[in-house]
N, C-alpha and C positions, 0 to 999 in steps of 0.2 A: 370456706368463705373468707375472703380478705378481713384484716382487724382494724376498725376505724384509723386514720390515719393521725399519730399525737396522741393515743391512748398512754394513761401514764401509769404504771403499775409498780407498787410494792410488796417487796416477799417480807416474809416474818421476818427476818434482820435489817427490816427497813431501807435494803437495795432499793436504787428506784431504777426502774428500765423506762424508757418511754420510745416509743413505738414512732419511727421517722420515715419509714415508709412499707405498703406493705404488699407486694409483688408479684404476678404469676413466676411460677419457678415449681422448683423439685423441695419444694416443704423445708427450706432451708432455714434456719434462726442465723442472722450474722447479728454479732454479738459485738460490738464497736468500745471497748471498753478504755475509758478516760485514764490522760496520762497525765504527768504532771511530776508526783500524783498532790491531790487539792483544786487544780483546773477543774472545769465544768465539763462535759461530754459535748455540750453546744457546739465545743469548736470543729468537732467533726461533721457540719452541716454540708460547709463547701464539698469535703470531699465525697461525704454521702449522695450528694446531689450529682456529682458528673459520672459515679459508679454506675447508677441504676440499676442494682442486684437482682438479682432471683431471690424470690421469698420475703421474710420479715428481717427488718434492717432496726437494729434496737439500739439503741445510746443505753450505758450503762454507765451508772455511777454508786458504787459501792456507798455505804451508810458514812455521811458527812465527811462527802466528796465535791465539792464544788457547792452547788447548793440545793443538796441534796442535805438537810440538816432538822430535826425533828422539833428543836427549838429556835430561837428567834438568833441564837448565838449558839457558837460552836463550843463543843465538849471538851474543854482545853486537857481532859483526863481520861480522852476517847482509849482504848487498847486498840491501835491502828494494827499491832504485830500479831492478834489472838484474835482479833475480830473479824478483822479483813478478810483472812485466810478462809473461813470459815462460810466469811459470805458471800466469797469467791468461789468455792469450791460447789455452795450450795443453788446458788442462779446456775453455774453450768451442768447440774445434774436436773434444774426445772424443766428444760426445754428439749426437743429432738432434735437433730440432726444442725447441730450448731457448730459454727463455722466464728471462732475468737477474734479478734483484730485488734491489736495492741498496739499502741505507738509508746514510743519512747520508756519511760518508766511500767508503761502497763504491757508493754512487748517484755520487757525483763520479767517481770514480778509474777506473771504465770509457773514461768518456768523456773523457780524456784520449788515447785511442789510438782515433781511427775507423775504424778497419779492423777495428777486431772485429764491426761491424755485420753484415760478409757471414756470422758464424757464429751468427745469432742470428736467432730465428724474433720475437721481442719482447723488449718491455724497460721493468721498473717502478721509478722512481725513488719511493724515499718519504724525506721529510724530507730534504734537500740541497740546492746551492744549483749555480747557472751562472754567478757571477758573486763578485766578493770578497765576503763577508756579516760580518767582525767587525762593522764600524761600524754597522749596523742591528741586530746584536745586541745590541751595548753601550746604541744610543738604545730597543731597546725593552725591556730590562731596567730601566731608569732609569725608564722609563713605568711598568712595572708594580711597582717599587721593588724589586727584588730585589736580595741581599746581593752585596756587591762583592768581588770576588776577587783584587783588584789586588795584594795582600801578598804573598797565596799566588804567585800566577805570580812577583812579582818573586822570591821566595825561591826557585821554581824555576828561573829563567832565571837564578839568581847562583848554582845549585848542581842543577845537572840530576840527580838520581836517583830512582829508582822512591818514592820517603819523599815528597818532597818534590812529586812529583807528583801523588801518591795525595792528598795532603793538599789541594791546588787542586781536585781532581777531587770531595771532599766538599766542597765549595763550589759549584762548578761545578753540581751536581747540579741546583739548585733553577734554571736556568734549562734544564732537560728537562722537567721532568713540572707540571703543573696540582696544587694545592695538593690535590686530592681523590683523584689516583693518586699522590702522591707518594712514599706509603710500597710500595709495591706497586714502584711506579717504580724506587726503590733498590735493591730487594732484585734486579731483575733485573740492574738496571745494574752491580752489584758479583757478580752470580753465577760463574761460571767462574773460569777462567785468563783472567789479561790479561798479554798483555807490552808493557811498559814501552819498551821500545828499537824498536815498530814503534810507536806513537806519536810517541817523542821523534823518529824518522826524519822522520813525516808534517808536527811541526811545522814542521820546518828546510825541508821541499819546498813545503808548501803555496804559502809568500808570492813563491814564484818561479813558480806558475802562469800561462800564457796563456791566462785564461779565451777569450780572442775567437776560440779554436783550438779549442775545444771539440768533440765531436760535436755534432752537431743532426741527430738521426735522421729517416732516413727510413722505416724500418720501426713498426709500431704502437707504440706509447708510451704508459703511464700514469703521472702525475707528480704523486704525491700530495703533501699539506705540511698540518700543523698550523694552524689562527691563534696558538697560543696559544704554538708554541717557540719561545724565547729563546735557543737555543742556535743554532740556525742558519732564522734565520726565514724563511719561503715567500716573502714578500713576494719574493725573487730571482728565480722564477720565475714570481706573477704578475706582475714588471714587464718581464720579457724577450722584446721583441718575437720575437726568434729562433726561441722554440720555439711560435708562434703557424700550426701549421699543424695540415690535415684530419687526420693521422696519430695528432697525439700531444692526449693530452688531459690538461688541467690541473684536479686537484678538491684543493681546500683544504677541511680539515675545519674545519667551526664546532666549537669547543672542544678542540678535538686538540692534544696535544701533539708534543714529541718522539720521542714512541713514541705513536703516533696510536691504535694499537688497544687501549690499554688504555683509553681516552676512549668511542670509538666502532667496537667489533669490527666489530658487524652493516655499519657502513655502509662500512668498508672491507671485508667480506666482498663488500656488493652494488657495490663500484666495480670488484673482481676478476673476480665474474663476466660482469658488461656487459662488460669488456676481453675477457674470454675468446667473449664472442657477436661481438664486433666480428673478432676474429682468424678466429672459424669463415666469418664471413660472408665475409673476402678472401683465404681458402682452398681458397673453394666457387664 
């Protein structure tokens, strides 16, 4: 029997999932997990909406992740790199036949731990990279001239706080969206609760990654990416021989941005459901 529609639920590490739609299908969990990371999971509503999945379609937001936060103010002494992990790993071993979907920071941040593959039926990366991508985003910003935010960040990186953040981050904005979503674009990206100190966490982890450690899945895969972000450009994954295998399939959208479905709904609608005939067919 279907689960009321907006049911909100918490696991013991105070995950919250809530429940955005819930579907005839093949018992699927899609599992929509918030990027940022510190955004809300809200802003996956549009895209949730023009999918129209099979099965239960869940927003997830990891323990004081947007406003997902147990007290009135966020835990400025959170373990975002011990915690996270943890209750990351433990929502994906709650549910069956769960199907991941990451954007941005949360399309990376799975695959940094390969063991979670055995709990996972598939898995959609949209907009993220496999490999370092500032440098290709700095040269393709330059190409398309967009505003430089080198003040801003320096002003943050001499004076880390939520002000000073925020303030890069309205700069920041114009290498997400195509000058034609870009108002639409803003309005989600600043929608929710964000916190400030699971960012500032992500910054300080990022440039210590081993990408060459990466997952490289062997269960189905769809890995979608923009032409058009400048924020963290596809070019990473069209140039990464790694993830060149029968499994996983790579579709860049012509004109897409950083949030690809505001560009082109319909045509990431039909890339989800060819993924979902491909998964019935190595089911059956």
């Amino acid at each position: 029997m279907p689960l009321p529609k907006r049911c909100v639920l918490f696991d013991k590490y105070h995950t919250r999932m809530t429940l955005a739609q819930s579907n005839p299908g093949n018992g699927y969990n899609w599992l929509f997990l918030a990027g940022g990371p510190g955004a809300d999971s809200e802003y996956f509503n549009e895209l949730i909406e023009v999918l129209d999945l099979p099965g239960n379609v869940w927003l997830v937001d990891l323990p004081e992740n947007g406003g997902n936060r147990e007290n009135s103010e966020y835990k400025v002494d959170y373990d975002f790199n011990t915690l996270w992990e943890v209750s990351l790993k433990h929502v994906l071993k709650s549910l069956n036949n769960v199907i991941l979907v990451g954007h941005s920071f949360s399309g990376l941040y799975p695959l940094l731990f390969p063991e979670i593959e055995q709990n996972l039926l598939g898995l959609v990366i949209i907009s993220s990279a496999s490999k370092p991508w500032i440098d290709q985003a700095l040269k393709k910003a330059k190409i398309k001239n967009l505003p430089s935010f080198e003040k801003e960040m320096a002003e943050f990186l001499a004076n880390k706080t939520p002000e000073t953040f925020h303030k890069a981050r309205k700069v920041f904005v114009y290498y997400y969206f195509t000058p034609e979503t870009f108002d639409k674009g803003n309005e989600i990206l600043f929608r929710g609760d964000f916190n400030f100190h699971a960012m500032n966490w992500w910054l300080s982890k990022a440039p210590s990654i081993n990408f060459d450690s990466l997952l490289v899945p062997s269960i189905p895969t769809l890995i979608i990416g923009g032409s058009e972000d400048c924020a963290v450009p596809f070019e990473s994954y069209l140039e990464d021989e790694r993830y060149r295998k029968s499994n996983i399939w790579i579709k860049e959208i012509e004109g897409g941005s950083h949030f690809p479905w505001l560009e082109k709904p319909l045509e990431i609608k039909a890339l989800f459901h060819d993924y979902i005939r491909k998964i019935s067919n190595k089911e059956s």
